[in-house]
C-alpha positions in Angstrom: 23.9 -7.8 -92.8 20.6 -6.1 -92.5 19.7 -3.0 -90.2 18.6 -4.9 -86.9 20.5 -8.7 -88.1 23.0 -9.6 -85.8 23.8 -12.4 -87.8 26.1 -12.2 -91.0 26.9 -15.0 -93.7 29.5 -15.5 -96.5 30.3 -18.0 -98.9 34.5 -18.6 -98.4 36.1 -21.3 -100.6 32.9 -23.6 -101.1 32.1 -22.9 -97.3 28.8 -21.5 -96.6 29.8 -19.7 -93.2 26.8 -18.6 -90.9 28.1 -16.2 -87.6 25.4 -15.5 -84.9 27.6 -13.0 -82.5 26.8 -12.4 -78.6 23.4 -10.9 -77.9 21.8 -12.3 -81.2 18.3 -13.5 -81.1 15.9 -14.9 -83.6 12.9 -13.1 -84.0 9.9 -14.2 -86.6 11.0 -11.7 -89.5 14.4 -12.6 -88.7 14.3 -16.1 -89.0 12.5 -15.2 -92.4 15.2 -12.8 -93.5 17.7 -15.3 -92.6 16.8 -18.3 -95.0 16.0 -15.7 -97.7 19.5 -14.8 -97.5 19.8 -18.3 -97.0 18.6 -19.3 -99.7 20.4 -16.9 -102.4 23.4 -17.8 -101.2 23.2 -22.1 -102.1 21.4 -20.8 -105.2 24.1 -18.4 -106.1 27.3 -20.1 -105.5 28.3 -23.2 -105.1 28.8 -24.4 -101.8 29.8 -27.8 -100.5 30.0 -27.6 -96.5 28.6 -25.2 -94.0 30.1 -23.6 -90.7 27.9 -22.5 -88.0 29.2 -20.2 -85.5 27.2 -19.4 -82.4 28.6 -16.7 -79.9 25.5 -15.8 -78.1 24.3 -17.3 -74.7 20.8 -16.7 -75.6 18.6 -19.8 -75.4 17.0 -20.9 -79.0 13.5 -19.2 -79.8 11.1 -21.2 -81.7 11.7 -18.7 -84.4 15.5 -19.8 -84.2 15.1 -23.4 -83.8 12.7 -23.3 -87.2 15.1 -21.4 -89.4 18.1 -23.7 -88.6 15.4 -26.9 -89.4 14.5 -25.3 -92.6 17.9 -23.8 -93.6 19.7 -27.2 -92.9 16.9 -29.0 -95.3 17.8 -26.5 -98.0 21.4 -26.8 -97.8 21.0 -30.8 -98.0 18.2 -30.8 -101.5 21.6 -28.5 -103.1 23.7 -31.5 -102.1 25.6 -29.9 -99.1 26.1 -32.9 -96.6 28.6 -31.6 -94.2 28.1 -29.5 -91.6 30.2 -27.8 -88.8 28.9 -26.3 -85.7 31.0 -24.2 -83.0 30.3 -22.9 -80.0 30.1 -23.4 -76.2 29.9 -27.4 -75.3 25.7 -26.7 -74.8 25.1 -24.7 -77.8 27.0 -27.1 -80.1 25.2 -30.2 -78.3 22.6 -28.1 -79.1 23.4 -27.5 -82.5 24.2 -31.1 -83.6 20.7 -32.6 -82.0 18.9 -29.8 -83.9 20.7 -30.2 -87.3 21.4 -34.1 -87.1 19.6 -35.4 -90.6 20.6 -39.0 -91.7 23.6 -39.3 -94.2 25.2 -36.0 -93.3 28.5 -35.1 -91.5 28.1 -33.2 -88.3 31.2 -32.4 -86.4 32.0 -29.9 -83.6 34.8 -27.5 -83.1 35.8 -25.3 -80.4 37.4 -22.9 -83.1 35.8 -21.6 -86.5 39.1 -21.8 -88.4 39.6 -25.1 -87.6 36.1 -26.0 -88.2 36.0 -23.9 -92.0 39.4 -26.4 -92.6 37.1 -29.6 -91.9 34.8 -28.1 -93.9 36.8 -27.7 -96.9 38.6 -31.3 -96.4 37.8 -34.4 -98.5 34.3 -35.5 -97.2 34.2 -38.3 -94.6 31.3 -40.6 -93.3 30.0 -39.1 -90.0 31.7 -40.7 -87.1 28.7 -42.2 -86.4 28.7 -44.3 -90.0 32.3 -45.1 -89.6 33.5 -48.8 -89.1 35.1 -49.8 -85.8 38.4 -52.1 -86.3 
């Protein structure tokens, strides 16, 4: 993490996992400094899911909003098409609205180690895509 990032990321098991803690805001530069760090990681490792943990109450700048639009596009031209969000119900409403891209898994979780387990599971078709009986 950078001097003044409240967020952190790490790569664990094929999982890119993205943790924005209580109090964290998204400023211009930050947003910046996020999908640069963003980006090294998918170019770096090999990464098949993606976990996004929001612990903050803070409403979504425009900054914010921007760098989850454009990190989520990235993440889906490497081939990443599953993506986790967790969080309080409105954030990961939130979340899944902002993030929601045609063809990729988003699923929610109360819980991040339940939601890095999903991540790492065989891929399946997002609820929305599944056949009813």
């Amino acid at each position: 993490m950078e001097p003044g990032e409240r967020w952190s990321m790490r790569v664990d098991g094929g999982v890119l996992v993205v943790e924005f803690p209580h109090g964290t805001g998204i400023s211009p530069a930050a947003g910046e400094a996020l999908l640069d760090r963003w980006r090294g990681l998918l170019a770096d490792r090999d990464v098949d899911a993606v976990v996004i943990v929001v612990r903050t109450s803070r409403p979504c700048s425009d900054a914010g909003r921007r760098a989850l639009r454009e990190s989520v596009q990235i993440a889906v031209a490497r081939g990443v098409d599953r993506f986790a969000v967790v969080g309080e119900r409105s954030k990961r409403r939130y979340l899944e609205r902002t993030i929601a891209i045609e063809d990729i898994a988003v699923e929610a979780f109360n819980d991040p180690a339940t939601a890095v387990r999903w991540a790492r599971s065989s891929p399946e078709p997002p609820s929305s895509l599944r056949s009813s009986p």
